[in-house]
C-alpha positions, 0 to 999 in steps of 0.5 A, spaced: 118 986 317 114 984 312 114 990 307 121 987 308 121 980 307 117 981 300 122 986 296 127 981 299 123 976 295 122 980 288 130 981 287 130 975 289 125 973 283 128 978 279 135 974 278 132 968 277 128 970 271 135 975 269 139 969 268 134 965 265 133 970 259 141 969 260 141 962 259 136 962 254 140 967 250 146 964 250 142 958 248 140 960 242 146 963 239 150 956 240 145 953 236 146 959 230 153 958 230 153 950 230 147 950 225 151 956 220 157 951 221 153 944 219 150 947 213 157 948 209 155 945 202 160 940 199 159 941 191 160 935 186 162 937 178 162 932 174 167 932 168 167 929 161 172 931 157 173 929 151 180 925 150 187 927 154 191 932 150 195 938 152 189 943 150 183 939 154 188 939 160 190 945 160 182 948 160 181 942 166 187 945 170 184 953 170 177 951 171 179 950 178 183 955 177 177 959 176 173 956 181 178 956 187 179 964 185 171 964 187 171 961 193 171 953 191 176 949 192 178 942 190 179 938 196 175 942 201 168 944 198 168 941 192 169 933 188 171 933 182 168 926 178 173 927 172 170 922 166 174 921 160 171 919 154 179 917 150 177 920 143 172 914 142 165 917 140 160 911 144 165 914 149 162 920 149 155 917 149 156 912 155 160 918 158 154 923 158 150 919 162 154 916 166 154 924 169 147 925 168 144 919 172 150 921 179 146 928 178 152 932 180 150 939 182 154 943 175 158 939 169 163 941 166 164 938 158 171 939 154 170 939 147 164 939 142 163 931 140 162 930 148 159 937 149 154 935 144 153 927 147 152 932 154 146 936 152 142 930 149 143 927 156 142 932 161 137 937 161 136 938 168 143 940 171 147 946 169 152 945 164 158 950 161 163 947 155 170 950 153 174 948 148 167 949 144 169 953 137 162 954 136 156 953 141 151 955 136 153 952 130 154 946 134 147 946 137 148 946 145 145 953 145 139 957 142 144 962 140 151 965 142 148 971 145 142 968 150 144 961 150 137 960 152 137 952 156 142 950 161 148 950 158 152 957 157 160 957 157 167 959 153 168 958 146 175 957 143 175 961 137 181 963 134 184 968 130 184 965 123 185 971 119 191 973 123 193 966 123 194 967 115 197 972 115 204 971 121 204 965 115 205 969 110 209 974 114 213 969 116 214 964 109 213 970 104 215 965 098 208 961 101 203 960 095 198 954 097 196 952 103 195 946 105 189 946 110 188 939 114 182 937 119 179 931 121 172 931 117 168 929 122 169 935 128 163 940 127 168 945 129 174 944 125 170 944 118 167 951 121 175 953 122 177 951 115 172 954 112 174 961 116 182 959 113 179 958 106 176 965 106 183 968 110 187 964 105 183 968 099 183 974 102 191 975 104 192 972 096 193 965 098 191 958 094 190 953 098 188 945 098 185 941 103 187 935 107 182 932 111 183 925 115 177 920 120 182 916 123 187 916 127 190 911 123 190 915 116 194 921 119 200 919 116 199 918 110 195 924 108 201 928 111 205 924 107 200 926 101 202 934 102 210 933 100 211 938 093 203 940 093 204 946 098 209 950 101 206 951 108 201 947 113 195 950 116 191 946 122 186 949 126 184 947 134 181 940 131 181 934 137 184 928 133 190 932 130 192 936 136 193 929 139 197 926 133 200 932 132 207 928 133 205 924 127 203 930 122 211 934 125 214 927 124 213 927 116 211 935 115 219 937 118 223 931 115 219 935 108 221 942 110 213 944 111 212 948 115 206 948 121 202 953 123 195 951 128 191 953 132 194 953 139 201 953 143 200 945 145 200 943 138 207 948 137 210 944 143 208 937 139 212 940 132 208 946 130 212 951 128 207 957 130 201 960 132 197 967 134 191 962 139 188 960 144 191 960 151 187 954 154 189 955 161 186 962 161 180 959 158 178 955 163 179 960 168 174 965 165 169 958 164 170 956 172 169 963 174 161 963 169 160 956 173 162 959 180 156 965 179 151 959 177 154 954 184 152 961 187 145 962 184 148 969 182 146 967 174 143 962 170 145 958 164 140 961 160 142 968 162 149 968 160 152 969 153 158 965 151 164 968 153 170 970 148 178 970 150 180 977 149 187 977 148 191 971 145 198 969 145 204 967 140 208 961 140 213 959 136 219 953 137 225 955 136 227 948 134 223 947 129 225 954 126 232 951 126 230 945 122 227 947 117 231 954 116 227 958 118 228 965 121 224 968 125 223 975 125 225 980 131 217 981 132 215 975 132 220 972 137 220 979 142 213 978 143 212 970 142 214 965 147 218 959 145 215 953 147 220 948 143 223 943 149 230 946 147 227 953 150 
């Protein structure tokens, strides 16, 4: 009876202590899985952008693109503090730090002068830059190929040789070019520079037309009327914001616009072989996903090129100025003209 009574008693002891391991096991997953569901990161990026144009929007828009494609989604995991410096260079300034002191965990700069006032103001927050022709010579990284610091991105280097040349082939009777930037945008001097040497190699002459403000657009497209026979104006901030001016007087003068960039065939340009600004900032958003994920480094990461660009052309404008357009053009080409 008693021999009984004691294998009675360690089943007995034996259960307890089964479903105590049982509870204590069950215990122990529902506090992983409540902690693995607390621990979703909310991600801030600051943004500073340099004014609004189509160019610069565009790049924003296929940055979160870009990110959403990896994982980041606005509205979901990710805040995005857009500041917008409105063309104003004490903007930039006053832009760059107001990122800086919130301590966001990335920051995304649209254009060089905001991308310059970013990298003097932050130095311990990753930044990546579009819409930048050339980081290097703008003085954001140690060099193209291995940036060196924080700061890595895209750059919007256009095809200026190609440029040239769909000019000549589509104004054959073109001699001088007239090239017109903005004097004080590091990047557009750069690319005048490329247009003087494309316009001396495809056998053209060429003046420049440079203008500092805003205020004096017109007038220096004014003063190109009878001294060329077809515009050139690279991916330059102040003249792709007023481009409407430059078209008003260049169409009404029978000059023909060739630029940088789709956005600016929109607002008047007749054509361009550049930049798709949108696809640009797709391929920045995915370069900042591998830094959010710790899979790179700013430091690590070259700059980056777009691969393949895009010809735009706006019929309407061809039309004003009695130009036809040829077949290759126009079967390879998107018309972006509002009539299209």
């Amino acid at each position: 009876m008693k021999k009984r009574r004691k294998v009675l008693a360690a089943i007995l002891a034996a259960a307890v202590l089964t479903g105590m391991t049982a509870c204590g096991g069950s215990s122990s997953a529902s506090g992983s899985t409540a902690a693995s569901g607390s621990t979703a990161k909310q991600y801030t990026i600051g943004v500073a952008q340099y004014m609004t144009h189509p160019a610069m929007d565009a790049s924003l828009k296929g940055f979160k693109e870009g990110m959403e494609a990896a994982g980041f989604k606005e509205g979901s995991n990710v805040i995005y503090d857009v500041q917008n410096a409105q063309g104003d260079q004490p903007n930039c300034v006053t832009v760059a730090n107001t990122l800086s002191s919130k301590k966001p965990d990335l920051i995304l700069a649209i254009a060089t002068p905001i991308a310059q006032a970013v990298a003097k103001a932050v130095t311990d927050t990753p930044v990546v830059v579009t819409a930048v022709t050339n980081p290097a010579e703008a003085k954001l990284v140690d060099s193209n190929e291995k940036p060196g610091g924080n700061i890595t991105g895209t750059s919007d280097k256009t095809p200026v040789n190609e440029q040239i040349k769909l000019m000549k082939q589509v104004v054959p009777k073109v001699q001088t070019v007239g090239i017109m930037y903005c004097s004080s945008e590091t990047n557009s001097k750069l690319q005048a520079d490329w247009a003087e040497a494309a316009c001396k190699a495809n056998g053209l002459q060429y003046k420049e037309f440079t203008v500092s403000a805003a205020n004096e657009i017109q007038q220096v497209a004014q003063s190109m009327a009878g001294k060329v026979q077809a515009v050139y104006i690279p991916t330059d901030n102040m003249l792709a914001s007023g481009m409407k001016v430059v078209t008003g007087v260049t169409t009404q003068a029978k000059l023909p616009v060739f630029v940088g960039e789709s956005g600016m065939v929109s607002n008047g340009g007749l054509m361009t072989i550049g930049i798709n600004y949108e696809a640009l900032g797709k391929q920045t958003g995915a370069m900042a996903a591998k830094i959010l994920k710790g899979e790179s480094k700013p430091a690590d990461m070259p700059i980056e090129y777009l691969k393949n660009y895009d010809i735009s052309y706006n019929s309407a404008v061809a039309k004003q100025l009695n130009i036809t357009l040829p077949d290759s053009v126009m079967k390879t080409g998107k018309d972006v003209s509002s009539a299209a």
